[in-house]
C-alpha positions as a Python dict, from the first residue, in 0.01 Angstrom:
ca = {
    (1, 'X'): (0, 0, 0),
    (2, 'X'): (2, 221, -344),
    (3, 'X'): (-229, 271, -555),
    (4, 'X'): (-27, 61, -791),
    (5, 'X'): (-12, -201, -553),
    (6, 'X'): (-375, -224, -535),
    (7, 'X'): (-461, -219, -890),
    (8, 'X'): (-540, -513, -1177),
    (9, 'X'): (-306, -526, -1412),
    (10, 'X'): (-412, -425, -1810),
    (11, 'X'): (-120, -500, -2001),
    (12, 'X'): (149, -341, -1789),
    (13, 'X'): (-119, -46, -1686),
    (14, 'X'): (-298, -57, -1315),
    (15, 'X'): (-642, 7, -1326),
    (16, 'X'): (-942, -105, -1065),
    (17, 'X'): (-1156, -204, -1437),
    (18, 'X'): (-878, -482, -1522),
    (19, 'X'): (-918, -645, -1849),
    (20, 'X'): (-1253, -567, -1846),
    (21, 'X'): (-1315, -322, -2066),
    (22, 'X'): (-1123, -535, -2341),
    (23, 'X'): (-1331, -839, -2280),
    (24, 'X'): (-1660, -636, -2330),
    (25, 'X'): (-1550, -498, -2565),
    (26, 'X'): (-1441, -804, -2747),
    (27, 'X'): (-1714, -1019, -2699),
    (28, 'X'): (-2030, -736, -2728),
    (29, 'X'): (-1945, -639, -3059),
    (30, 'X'): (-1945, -953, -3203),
    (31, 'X'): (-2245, -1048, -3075),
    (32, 'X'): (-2432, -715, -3198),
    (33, 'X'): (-2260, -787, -3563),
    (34, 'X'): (-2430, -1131, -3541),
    (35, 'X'): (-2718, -996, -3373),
    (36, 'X'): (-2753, -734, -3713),
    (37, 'X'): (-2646, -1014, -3987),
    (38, 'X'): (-2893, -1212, -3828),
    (39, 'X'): (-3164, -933, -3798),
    (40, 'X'): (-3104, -882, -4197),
    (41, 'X'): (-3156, -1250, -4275),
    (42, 'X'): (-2835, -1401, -4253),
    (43, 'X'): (-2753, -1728, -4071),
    (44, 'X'): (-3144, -1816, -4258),
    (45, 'X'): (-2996, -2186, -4274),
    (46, 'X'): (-2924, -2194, -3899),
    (47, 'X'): (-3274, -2027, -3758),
    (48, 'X'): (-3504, -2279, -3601),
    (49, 'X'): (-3818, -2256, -3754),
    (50, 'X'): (-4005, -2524, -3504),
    (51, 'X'): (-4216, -2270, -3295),
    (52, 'X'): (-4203, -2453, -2971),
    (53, 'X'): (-3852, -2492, -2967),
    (54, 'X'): (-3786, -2126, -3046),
    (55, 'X'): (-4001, -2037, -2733),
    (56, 'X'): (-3771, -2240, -2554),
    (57, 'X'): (-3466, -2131, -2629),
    (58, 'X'): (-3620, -1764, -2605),
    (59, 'X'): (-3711, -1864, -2260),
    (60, 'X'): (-3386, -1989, -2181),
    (61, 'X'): (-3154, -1716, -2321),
    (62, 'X'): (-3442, -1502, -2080),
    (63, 'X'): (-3279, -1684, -1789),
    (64, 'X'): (-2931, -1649, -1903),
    (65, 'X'): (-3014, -1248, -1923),
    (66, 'X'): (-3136, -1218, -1640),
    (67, 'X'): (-2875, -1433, -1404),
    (68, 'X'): (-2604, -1202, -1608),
    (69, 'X'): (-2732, -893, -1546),
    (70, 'X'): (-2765, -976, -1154),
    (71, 'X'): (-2436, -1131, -1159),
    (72, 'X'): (-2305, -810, -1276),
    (73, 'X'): (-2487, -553, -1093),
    (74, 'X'): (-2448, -758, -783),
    (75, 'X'): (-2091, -763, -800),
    (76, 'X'): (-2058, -370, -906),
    (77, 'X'): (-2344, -242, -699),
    (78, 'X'): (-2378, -475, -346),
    (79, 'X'): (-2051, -628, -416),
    (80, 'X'): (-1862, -315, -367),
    (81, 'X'): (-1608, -439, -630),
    (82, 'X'): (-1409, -137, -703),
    (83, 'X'): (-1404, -67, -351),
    (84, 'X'): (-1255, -371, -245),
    (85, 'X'): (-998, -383, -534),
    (86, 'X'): (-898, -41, -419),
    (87, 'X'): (-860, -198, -63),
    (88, 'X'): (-634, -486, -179),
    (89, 'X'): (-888, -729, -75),
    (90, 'X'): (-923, -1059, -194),
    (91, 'X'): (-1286, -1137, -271),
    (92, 'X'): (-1423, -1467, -160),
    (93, 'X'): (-1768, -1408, -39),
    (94, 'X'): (-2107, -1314, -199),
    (95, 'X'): (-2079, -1346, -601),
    (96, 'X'): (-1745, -1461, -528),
    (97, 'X'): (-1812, -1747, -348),
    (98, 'X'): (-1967, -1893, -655),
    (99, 'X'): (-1719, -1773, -938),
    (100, 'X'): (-1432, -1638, -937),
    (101, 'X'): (-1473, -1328, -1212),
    (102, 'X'): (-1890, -1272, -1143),
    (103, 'X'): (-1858, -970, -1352),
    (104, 'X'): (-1698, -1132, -1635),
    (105, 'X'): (-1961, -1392, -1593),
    (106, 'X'): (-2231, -1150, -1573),
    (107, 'X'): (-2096, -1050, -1940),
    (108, 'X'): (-2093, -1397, -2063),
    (109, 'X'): (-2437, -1500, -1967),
    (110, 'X'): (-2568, -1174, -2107),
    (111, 'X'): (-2391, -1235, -2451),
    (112, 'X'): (-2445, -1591, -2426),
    (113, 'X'): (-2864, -1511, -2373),
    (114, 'X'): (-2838, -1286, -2641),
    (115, 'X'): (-2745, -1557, -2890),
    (116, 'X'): (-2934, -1799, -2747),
    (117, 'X'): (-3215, -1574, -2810),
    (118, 'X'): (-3180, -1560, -3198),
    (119, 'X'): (-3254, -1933, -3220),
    (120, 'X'): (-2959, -1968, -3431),
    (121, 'X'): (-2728, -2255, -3450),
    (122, 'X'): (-2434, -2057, -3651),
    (123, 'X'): (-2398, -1830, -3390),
    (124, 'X'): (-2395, -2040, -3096),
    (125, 'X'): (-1983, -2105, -3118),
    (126, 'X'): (-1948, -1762, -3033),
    (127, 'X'): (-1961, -1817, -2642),
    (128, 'X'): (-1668, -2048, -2680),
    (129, 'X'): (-1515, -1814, -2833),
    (130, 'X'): (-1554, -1540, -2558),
    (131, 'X'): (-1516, -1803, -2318),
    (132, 'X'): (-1143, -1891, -2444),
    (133, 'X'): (-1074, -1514, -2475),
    (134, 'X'): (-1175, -1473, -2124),
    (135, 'X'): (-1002, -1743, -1998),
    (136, 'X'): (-637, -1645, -2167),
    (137, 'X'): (-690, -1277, -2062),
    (138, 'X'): (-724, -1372, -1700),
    (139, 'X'): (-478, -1595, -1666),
    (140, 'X'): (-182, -1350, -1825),
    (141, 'X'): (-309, -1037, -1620),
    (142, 'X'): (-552, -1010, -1344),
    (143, 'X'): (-505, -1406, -1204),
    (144, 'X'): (-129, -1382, -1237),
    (145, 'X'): (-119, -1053, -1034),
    (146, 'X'): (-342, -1248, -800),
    (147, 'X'): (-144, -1509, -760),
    (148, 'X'): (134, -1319, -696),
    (149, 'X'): (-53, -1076, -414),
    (150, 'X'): (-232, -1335, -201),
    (151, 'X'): (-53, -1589, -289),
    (152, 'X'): (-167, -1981, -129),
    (153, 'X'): (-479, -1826, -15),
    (154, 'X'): (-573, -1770, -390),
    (155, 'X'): (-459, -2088, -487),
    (156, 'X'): (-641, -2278, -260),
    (157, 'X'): (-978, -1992, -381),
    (158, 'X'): (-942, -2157, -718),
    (159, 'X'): (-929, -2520, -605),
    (160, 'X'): (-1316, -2431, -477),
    (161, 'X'): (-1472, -2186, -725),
    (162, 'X'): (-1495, -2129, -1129),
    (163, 'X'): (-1322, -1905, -1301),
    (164, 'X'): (-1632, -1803, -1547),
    (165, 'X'): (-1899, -2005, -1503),
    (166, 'X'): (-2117, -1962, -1195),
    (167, 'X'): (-2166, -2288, -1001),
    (168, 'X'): (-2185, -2401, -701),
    (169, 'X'): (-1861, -2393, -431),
    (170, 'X'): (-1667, -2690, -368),
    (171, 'X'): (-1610, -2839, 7),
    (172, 'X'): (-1307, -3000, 100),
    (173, 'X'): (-1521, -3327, 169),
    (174, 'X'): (-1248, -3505, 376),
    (175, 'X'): (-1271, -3183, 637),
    (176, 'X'): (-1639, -3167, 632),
    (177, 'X'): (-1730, -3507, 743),
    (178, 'X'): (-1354, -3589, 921),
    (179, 'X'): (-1414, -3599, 1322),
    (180, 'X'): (-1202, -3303, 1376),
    (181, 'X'): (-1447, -3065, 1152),
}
């Protein structure tokens, strides 16, 4: 196999990082240019102003941090992502068994706990936003290339797991509880 061969595709260009670096990219800034407006009393319409519910939603977008940042370094660090995308493996286990892009994920939640965290209604449609972007930029690169390397064994990988959202695996319920299983 090349090195070409075993590379994600970013717009015609191999690279083990994949669209990555453009979906950071596009969906951090953003949020820190919210994250500023907001910090210099903009939004002041959307802010929630009961205290209990802003403790909530601080709490929350806590949670959202935190599952991000181990979705991420648990796909980079124990993961061994760039290893395996070097070694033209398809990833199905670990992180992967419960989405399909944990890193991208990992991004998500962060950005998505970072604007929970401003208790701040006008913000909030940004995570659709990124989520949308995310979604188009997989499909037209990295899941495309996937789909053409592995082929029915992807296919049937994205019948059972997310593409961006973490969540639980799906069974094949008539193989689980068939006599044969």
């Amino acid at each position: 196999m090349s090195a070409q061969d075993s590379s994600l595709p970013v717009f015609g260009v191999g690279s083990v990082f994949g669209v990555g670096p453009v979906f950071v990219a596009g969906s951090f800034l953003p949020t820190g240019l919210a994250t500023v407006f907001w910090g210099c009393g903009f939004f002041a319409g959307g802010q929630f102003s009961t205290l209990g519910w802003v403790y909530a939603l601080r709490f929350l977008a806590l949670l959202l941090l935190l599952v991000g940042v181990f979705f991420w370094a648990g796909t980079v660090f124990w993961g061994k992502m760039v290893q395996q995308i070097r070694a033209g493996v398809l990833m199905t286990s670990g992180f992967y068994a419960w989405v399909r892009h944990p890193l991208y994920a990992g991004v998500l939640l962060v950005n998505c706990g970072i604007l929970l965290g401003l208790a701040n209604f006008w913000v909030w449609w940004l995570p659709f936003l990124y989520w949308g972007f995310l979604t188009v930029l997989l499909k037209h690169t990295e899941e495309k290339w996937l789909l053409a390397k592995f082929g029915s064994t992807y296919v049937e990988y994205t019948h059972r797991v997310n593409r961006c959202w973490p969540w639980f695996p799906k069974r094949d319920w008539l193989y689980a509880y068939s006599c044969d299983g």
